[in-house]
MISEFI-705676 format. One record per residue (C-alpha): chain; x, y, z; residue number from 1; residue in one letter. Coordinates in nm, 3 decimals. Layout:
BEGIN
<atom kette="A" X="X" Y="Y" Z="Z" nr="NUM" rest="a"/>
...
This chain:
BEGIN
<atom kette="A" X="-0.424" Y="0.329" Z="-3.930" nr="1" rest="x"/>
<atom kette="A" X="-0.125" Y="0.393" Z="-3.709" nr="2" rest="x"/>
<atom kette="A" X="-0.350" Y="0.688" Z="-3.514" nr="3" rest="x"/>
<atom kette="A" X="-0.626" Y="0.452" Z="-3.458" nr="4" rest="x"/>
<atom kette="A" X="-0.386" Y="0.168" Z="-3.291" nr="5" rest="x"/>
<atom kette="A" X="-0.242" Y="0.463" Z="-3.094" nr="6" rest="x"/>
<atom kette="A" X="-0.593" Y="0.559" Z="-2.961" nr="7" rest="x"/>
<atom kette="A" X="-0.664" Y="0.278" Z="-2.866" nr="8" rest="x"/>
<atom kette="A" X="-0.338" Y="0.186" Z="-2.667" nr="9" rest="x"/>
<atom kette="A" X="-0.433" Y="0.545" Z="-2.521" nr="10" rest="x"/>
<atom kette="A" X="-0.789" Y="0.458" Z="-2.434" nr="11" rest="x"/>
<atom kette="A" X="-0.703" Y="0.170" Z="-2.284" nr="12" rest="x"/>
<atom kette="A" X="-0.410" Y="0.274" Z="-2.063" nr="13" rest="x"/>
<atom kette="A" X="-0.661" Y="0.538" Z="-1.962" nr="14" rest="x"/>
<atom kette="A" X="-0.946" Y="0.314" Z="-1.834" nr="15" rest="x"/>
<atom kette="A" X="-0.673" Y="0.080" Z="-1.691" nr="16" rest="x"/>
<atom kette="A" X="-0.508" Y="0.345" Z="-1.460" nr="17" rest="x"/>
<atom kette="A" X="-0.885" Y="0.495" Z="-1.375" nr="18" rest="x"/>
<atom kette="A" X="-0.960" Y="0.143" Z="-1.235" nr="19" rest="x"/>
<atom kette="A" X="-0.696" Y="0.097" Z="-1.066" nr="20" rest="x"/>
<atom kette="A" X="-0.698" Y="0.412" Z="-0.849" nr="21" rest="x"/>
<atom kette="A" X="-1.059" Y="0.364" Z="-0.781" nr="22" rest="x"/>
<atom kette="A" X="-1.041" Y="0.018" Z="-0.687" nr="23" rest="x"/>
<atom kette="A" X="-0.706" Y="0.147" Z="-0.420" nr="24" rest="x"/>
<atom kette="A" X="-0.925" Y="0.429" Z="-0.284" nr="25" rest="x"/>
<atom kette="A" X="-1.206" Y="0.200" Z="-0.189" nr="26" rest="x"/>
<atom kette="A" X="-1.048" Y="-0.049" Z="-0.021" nr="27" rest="x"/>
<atom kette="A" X="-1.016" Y="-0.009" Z="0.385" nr="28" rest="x"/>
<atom kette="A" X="-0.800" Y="-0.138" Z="0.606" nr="29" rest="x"/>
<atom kette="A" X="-0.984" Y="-0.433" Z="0.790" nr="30" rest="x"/>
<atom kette="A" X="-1.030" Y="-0.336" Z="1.140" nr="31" rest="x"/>
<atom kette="A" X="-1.270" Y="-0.510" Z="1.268" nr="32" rest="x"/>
<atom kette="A" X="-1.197" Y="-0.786" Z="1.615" nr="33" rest="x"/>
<atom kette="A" X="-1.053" Y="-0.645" Z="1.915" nr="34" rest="x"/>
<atom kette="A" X="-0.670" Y="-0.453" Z="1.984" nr="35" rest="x"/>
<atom kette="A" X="-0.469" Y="-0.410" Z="2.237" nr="36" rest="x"/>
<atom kette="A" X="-0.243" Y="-0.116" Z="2.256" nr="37" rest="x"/>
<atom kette="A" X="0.163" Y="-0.216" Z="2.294" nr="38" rest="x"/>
<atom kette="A" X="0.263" Y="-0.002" Z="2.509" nr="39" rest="x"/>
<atom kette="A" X="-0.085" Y="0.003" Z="2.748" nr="40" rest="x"/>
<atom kette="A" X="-0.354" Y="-0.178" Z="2.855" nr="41" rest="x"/>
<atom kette="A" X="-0.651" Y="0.040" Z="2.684" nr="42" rest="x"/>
<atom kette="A" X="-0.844" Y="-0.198" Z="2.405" nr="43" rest="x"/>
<atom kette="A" X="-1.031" Y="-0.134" Z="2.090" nr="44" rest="x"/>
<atom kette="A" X="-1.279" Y="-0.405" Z="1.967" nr="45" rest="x"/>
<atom kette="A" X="-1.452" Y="-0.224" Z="1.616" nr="46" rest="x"/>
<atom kette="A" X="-1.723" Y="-0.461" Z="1.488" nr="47" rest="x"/>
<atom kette="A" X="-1.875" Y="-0.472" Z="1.141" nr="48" rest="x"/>
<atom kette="A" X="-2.208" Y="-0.269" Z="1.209" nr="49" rest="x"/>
<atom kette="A" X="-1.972" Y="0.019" Z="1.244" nr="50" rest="x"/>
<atom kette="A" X="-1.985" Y="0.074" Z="1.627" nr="51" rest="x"/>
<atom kette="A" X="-1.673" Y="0.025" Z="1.849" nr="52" rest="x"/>
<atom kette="A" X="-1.601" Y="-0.009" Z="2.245" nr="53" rest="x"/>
<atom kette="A" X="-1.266" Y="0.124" Z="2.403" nr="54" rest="x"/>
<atom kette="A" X="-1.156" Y="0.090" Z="2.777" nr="55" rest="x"/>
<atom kette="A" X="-0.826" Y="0.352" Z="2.776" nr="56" rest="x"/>
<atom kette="A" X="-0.548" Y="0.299" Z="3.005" nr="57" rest="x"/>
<atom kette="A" X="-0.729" Y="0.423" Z="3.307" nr="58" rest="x"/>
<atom kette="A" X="-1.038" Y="0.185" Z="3.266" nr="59" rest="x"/>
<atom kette="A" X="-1.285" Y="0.464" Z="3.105" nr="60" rest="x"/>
<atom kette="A" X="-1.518" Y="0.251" Z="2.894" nr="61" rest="x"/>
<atom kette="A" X="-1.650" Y="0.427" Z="2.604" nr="62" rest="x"/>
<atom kette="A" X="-1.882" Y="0.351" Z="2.288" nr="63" rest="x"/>
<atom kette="A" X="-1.924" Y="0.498" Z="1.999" nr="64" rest="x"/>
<atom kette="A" X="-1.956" Y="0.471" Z="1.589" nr="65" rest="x"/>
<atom kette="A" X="-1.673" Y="0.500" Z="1.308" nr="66" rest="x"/>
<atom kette="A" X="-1.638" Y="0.551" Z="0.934" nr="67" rest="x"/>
<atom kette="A" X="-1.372" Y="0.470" Z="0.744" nr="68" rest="x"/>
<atom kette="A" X="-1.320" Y="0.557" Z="0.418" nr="69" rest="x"/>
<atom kette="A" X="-1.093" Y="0.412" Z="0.152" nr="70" rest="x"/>
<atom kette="A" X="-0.750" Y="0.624" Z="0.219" nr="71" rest="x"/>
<atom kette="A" X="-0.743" Y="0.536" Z="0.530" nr="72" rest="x"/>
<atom kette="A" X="-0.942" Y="0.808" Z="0.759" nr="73" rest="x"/>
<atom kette="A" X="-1.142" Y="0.713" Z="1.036" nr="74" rest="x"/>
<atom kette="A" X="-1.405" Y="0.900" Z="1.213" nr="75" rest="x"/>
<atom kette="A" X="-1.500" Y="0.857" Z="1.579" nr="76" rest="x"/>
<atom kette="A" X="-1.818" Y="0.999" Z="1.665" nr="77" rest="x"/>
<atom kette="A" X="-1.855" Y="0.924" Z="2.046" nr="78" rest="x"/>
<atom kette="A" X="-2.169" Y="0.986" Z="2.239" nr="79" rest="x"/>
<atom kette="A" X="-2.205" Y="1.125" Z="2.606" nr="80" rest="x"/>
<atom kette="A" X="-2.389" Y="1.130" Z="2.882" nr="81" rest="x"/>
<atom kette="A" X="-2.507" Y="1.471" Z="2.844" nr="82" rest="x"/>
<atom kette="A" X="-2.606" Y="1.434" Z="2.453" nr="83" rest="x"/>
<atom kette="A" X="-2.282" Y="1.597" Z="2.313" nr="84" rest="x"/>
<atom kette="A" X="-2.114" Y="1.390" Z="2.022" nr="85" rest="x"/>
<atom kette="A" X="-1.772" Y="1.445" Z="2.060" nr="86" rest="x"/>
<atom kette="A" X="-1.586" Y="1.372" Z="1.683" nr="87" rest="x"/>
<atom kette="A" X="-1.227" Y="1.236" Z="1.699" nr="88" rest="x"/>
<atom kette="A" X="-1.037" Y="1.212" Z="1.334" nr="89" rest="x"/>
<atom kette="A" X="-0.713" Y="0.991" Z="1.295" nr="90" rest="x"/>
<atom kette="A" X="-0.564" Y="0.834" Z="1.030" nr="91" rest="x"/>
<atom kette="A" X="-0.524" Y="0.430" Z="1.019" nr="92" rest="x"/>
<atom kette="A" X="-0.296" Y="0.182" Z="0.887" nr="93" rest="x"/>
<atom kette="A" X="-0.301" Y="-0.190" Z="0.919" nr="94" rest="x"/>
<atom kette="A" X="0.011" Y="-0.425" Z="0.857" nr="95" rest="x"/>
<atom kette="A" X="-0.075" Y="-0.747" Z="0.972" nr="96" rest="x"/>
<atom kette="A" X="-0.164" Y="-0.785" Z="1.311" nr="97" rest="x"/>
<atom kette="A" X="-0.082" Y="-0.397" Z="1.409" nr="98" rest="x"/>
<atom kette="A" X="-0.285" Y="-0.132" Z="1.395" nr="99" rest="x"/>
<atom kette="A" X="-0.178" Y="0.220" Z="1.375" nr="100" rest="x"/>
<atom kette="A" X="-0.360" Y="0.532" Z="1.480" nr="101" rest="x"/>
<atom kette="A" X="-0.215" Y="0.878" Z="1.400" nr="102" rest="x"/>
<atom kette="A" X="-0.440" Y="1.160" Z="1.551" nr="103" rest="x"/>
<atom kette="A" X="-0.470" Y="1.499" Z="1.293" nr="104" rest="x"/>
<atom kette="A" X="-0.497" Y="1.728" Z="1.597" nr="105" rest="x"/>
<atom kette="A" X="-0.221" Y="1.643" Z="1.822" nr="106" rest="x"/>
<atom kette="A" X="-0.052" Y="1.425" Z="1.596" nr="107" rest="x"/>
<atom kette="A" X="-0.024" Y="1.154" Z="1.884" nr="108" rest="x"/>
<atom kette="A" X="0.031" Y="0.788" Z="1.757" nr="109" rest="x"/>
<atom kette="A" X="-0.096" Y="0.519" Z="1.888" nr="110" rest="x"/>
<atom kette="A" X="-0.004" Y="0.122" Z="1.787" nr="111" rest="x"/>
<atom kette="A" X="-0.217" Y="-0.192" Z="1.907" nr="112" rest="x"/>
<atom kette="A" X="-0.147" Y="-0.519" Z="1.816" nr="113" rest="x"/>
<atom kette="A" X="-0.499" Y="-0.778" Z="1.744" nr="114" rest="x"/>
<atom kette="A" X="-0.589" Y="-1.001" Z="2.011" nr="115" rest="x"/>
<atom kette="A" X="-0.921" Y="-1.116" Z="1.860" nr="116" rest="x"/>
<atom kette="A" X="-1.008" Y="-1.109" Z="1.499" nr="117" rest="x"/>
């Protein structure tokens, strides 16, 4: 009797800790509304159809789509002019109205604090 109770603590411990991770990987940061960067006058606005405008800090406009996945990665695919799709990868945080980017390649971070939600 004493292995069956011990199971069962076991089996549900198990499906307790499962949950839990899955439910922490999907949730996303909420990014969505528009940021402007601290330190700069470039602006992000990311809306919830997944597409996103950006004028940087010299006025270049640009539009493009993101993904964002649970852990915090987001994907930039921007398009040009010429048909190219240029992919940027960063990773994101969010604590309350600041927005973090840190870029994989250069490892170049970026903060922007929300100016629209």
């Amino acid at each position: 009797m004493r292995n069956d109770k011990l199971k069962y603590i076991q089996a549900v411990t198990g499906i307790l800790a499962a949950t839990t991770i899955l439910v922490s990987c999907l949730h996303s940061p909420d990014i969505t509304g528009k940021w402007q960067e601290t330190r700069g006058r470039a602006i992000f606005e990311f809306r919830n159809d997944h597409t996103f405008s950006t004028v940087d800090n010299m006025g270049m406009h640009v539009d493009g789509k993101y993904n964002l996945d649970g852990q915090g990665n987001i994907r930039f695919e921007i398009q040009h002019e010429e048909s190219k799709i240029e992919i940027v990868d960063a990773k994101v945080t969010v604590a309350g109205d600041e927005l973090i980017f840190k870029f994989g390649d250069t490892g170049e971070v970026e903060r922007y604090r929300r100016v629209e939600p």
